[in-house]
C-alpha positions in Angstrom: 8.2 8.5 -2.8 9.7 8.7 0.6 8.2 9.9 4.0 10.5 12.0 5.8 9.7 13.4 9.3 8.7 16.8 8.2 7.8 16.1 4.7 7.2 13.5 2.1 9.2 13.2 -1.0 8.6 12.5 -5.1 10.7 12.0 -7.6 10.4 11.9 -11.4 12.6 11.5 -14.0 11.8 14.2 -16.9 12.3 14.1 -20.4 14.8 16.3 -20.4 16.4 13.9 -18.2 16.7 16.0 -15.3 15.0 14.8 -12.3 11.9 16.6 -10.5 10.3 17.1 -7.1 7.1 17.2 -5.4 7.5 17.9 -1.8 4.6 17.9 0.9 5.3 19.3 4.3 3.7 17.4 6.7 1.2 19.1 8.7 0.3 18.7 12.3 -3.0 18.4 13.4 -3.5 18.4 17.1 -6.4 15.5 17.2 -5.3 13.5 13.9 -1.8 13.5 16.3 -3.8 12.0 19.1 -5.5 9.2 17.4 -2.2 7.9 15.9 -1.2 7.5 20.1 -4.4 5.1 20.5 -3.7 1.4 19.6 -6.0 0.0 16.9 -7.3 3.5 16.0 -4.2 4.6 14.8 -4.0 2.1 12.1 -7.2 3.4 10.2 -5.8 6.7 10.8 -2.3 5.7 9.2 -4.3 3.6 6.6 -6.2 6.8 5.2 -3.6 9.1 5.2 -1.3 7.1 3.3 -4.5 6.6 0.7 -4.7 10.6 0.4 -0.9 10.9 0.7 -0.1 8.0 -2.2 -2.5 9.5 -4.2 -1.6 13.0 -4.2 1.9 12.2 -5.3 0.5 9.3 -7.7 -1.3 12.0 -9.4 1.8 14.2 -9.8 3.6 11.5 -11.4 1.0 10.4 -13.3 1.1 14.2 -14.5 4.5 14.4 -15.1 4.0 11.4 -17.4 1.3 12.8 -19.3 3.3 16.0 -20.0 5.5 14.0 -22.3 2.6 12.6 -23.9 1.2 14.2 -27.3 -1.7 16.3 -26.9 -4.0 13.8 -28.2 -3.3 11.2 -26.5 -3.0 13.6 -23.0 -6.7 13.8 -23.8 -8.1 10.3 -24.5 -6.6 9.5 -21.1 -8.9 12.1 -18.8 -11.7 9.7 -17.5 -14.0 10.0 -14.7 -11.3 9.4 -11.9 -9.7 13.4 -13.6 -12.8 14.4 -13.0 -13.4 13.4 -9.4 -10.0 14.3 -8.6 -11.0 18.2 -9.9 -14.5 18.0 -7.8 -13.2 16.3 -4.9 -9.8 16.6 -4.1 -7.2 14.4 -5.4 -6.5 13.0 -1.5 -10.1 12.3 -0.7 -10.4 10.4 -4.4 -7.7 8.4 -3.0 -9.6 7.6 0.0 -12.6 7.2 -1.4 -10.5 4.4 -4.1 -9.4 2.7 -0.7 -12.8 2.4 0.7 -14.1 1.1 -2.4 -11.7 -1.4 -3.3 -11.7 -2.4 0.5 -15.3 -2.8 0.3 -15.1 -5.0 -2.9 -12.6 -7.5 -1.7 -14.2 -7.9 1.6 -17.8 -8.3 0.2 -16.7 -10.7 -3.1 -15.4 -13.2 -1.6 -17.7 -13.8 1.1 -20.6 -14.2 -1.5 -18.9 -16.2 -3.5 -18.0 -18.3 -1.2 -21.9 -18.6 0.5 -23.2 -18.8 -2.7 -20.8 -21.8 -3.6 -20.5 -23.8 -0.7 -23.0 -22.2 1.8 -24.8 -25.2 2.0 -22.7 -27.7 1.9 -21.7 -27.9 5.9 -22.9 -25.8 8.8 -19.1 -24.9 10.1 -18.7 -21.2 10.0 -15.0 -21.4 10.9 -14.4 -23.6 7.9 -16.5 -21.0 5.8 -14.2 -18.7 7.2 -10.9 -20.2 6.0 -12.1 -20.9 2.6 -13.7 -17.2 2.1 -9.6 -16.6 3.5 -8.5 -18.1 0.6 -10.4 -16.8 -2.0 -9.6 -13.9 -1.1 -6.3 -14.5 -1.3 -6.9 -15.9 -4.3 -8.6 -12.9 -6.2 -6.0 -10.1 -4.5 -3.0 -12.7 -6.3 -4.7 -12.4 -9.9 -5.7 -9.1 -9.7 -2.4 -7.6 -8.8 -0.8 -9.9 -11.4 -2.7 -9.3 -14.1 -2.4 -5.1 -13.4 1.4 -6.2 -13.3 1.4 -6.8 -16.3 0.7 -3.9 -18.0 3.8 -1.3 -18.6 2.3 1.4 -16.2 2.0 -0.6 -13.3 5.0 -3.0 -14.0 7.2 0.5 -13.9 5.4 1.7 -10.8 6.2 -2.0 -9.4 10.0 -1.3 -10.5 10.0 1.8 -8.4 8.4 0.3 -5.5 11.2 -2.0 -5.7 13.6 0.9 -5.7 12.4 2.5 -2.9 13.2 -0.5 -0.9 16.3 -1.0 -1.7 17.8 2.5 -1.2 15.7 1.6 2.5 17.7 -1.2 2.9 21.5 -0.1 1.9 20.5 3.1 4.2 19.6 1.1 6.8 23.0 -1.2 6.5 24.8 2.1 6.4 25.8 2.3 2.9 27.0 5.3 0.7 23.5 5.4 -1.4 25.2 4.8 -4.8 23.5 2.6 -7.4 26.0 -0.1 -7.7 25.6 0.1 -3.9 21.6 0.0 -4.1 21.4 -2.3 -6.4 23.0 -5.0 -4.4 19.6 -5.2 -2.0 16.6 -7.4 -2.6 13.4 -5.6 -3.4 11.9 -7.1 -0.4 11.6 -5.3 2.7 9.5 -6.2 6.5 8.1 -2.5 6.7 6.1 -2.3 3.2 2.5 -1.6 3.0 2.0 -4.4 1.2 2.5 -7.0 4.3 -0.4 -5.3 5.4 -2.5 -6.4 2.6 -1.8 -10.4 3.6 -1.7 -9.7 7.0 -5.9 -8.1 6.7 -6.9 -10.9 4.8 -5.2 -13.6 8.0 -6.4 -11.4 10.4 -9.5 -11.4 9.2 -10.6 -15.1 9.4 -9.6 -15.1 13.3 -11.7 -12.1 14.1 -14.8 -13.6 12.1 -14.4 -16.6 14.2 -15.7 -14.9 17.2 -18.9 -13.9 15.4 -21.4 -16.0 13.9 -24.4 -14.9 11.5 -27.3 -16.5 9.9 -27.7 -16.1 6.1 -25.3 -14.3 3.6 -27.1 -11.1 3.5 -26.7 -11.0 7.9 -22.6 -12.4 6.9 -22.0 -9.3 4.3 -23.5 -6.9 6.7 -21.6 -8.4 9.6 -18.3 -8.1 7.1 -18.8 -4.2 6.6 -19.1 -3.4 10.2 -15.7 -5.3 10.9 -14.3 -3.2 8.6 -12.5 -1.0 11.1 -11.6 -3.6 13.8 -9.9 -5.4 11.2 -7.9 -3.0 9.8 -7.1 -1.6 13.4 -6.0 -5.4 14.8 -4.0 -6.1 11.6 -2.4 -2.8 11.9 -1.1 -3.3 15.7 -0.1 -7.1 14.3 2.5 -5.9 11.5 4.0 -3.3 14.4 4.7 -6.3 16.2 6.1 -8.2 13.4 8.0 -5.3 12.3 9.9 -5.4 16.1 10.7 -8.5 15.8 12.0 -9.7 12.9 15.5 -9.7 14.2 14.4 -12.6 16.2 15.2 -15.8 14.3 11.6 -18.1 14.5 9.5 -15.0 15.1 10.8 -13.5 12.1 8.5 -16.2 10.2 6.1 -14.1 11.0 6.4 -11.0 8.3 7.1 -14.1 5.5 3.3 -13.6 4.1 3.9 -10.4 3.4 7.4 -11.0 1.5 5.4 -13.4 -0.4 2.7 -10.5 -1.1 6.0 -8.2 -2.2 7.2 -10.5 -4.7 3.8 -9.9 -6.6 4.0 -6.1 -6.1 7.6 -4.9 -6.4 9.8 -5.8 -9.9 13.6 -5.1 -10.1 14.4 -1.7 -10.9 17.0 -1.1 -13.6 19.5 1.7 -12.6 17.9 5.2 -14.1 15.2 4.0 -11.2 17.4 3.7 -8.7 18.9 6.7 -9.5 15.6 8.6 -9.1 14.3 6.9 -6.3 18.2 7.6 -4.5 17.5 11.4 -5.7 14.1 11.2 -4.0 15.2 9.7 -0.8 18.0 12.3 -0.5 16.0 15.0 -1.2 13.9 14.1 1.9 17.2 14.0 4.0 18.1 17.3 2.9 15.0 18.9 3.7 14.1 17.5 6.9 17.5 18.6 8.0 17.0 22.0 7.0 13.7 22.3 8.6 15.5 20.5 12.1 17.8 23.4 12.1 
């Protein structure tokens, strides 16, 4: 999937083998276009459109998967998240899967880690840095062991596609596969730099506040929430801007580290699509400029 200027691209490969689209114009909304100009608040803004926006065009190739599928089996796979997405929306299911899994992996490890060394020194900095890594520690197994499994190892392939038909646009490359393929999977500007970056961020902001208990610590957790994900937000732009610049570059390493977990190399029917996809988007917001 790209994100054009005017609209935000899909691509599938069918079984047919042809290749299909789903393409969202983006639409402007006067206030939602004035909180992305305010620092810090325009990071949750990005953060839940991109949840409602990845899982709206999730969905469709989930969809387009499942059309290839028997009957039968189409139908053992409709759970409760089909049946949110029909009630609710399939963007604010998204959201809502954001929230939750936010919620989860800000809450978990802090209790773990009270309930496993709580009492063992009264330093709330150094409670900090180890409730840091245990975090760190639960987001690398979880995404490894969902890696593993063929839907999200694919999904991983094509996340690695899309960044390298980024890359050998960016170095000014005709966007053919042999071409594409030449690239690294990593790339500064992924989502999933943001990921590392939340979890770093995180243990400096908790160091300016101090609690008393774990159930006073959790609480205190949820209401940073926001401010975390604003700062971290405002952290990777800088990053972003400067990784031209030779020891500041260091800085967006965590999250290249995070990418090597969540993007596989692609083989070349991938590329292909994701090339499709990303000219697609071109094409489109061209016409829509003239």
């Amino acid at each position: 999937m790209f994100a054009g200027q005017k609209v935000n691209v899909t691509a599938v490969r069918a079984k047919d083998g042809s290749i299909q689209y789903l393409e969202v114009p983006k639409k402007e909304i006067q206030w939602v276009n004035t909180l992305k100009k305010i620092p810090f608040l325009r990071g949750i803004v990005a953060i839940v459109e991109s949840s409602a926006k990845g899982a709206t065009h999730m969905n469709f190739a989930m969809e387009s998967f499942a059309d290839e599928e028997p009957k039968d089996e189409k139908e053992e796979k409709k759970g409760i998240m089909s049946s949110l997405s029909m009630i609710l929306g399939v963007a604010v299911v998204g959201v809502l899967s954001f929230l939750f899994g936010k919620f989860v992996m800000t809450l978990v490890p802090a209790a773990i880690e009270g309930f496993i060394f709580g009492k063992m020194f009264e330093n709330q900095i150094g409670h900090n840095l180890i409730e840091g890594v245990i975090k760190i520690a639960l987001l690398i197994g979880y995404i490894y062991a969902i890696s593993l499994t063929p839907m999200v190892k694919r999904l991983f392939q094509y996340h690695g596609a899309e960044h390298k038909v980024i890359s050998a646009y960016e170095a000014g490359l005709e966007l053919t596969v042999q071409n594409v393929q030449k690239f690294s999977t990593l790339h500064y500007r992924c989502g999933s730099s943001f990921i590392v970056f939340t979890v770093i961020i995180g243990v400096i902001i908790y160091s300016f506040f101090s609690y008393d208990g774990l159930v006073e610590r959790l609480i205190q957790r949820i209401v940073l929430i926001p401010v975390v994900l604003g700062v971290s937000y405002e952290v990777l732009r800088v990053t972003n801007s400067m990784r031209e610049i030779p020891v500041l570059r260091l800085l967006g390493y965590p999250g290249l580290w995070m990418q090597k977990l969540t993007t596989k190399e692609p083989t070349d029917d991938q590329v292909e699509v994701s090339i499709a996809s990303f000219n697609r988007m071109r094409e489109i917001d061209k016409q829509t400029v003239l």
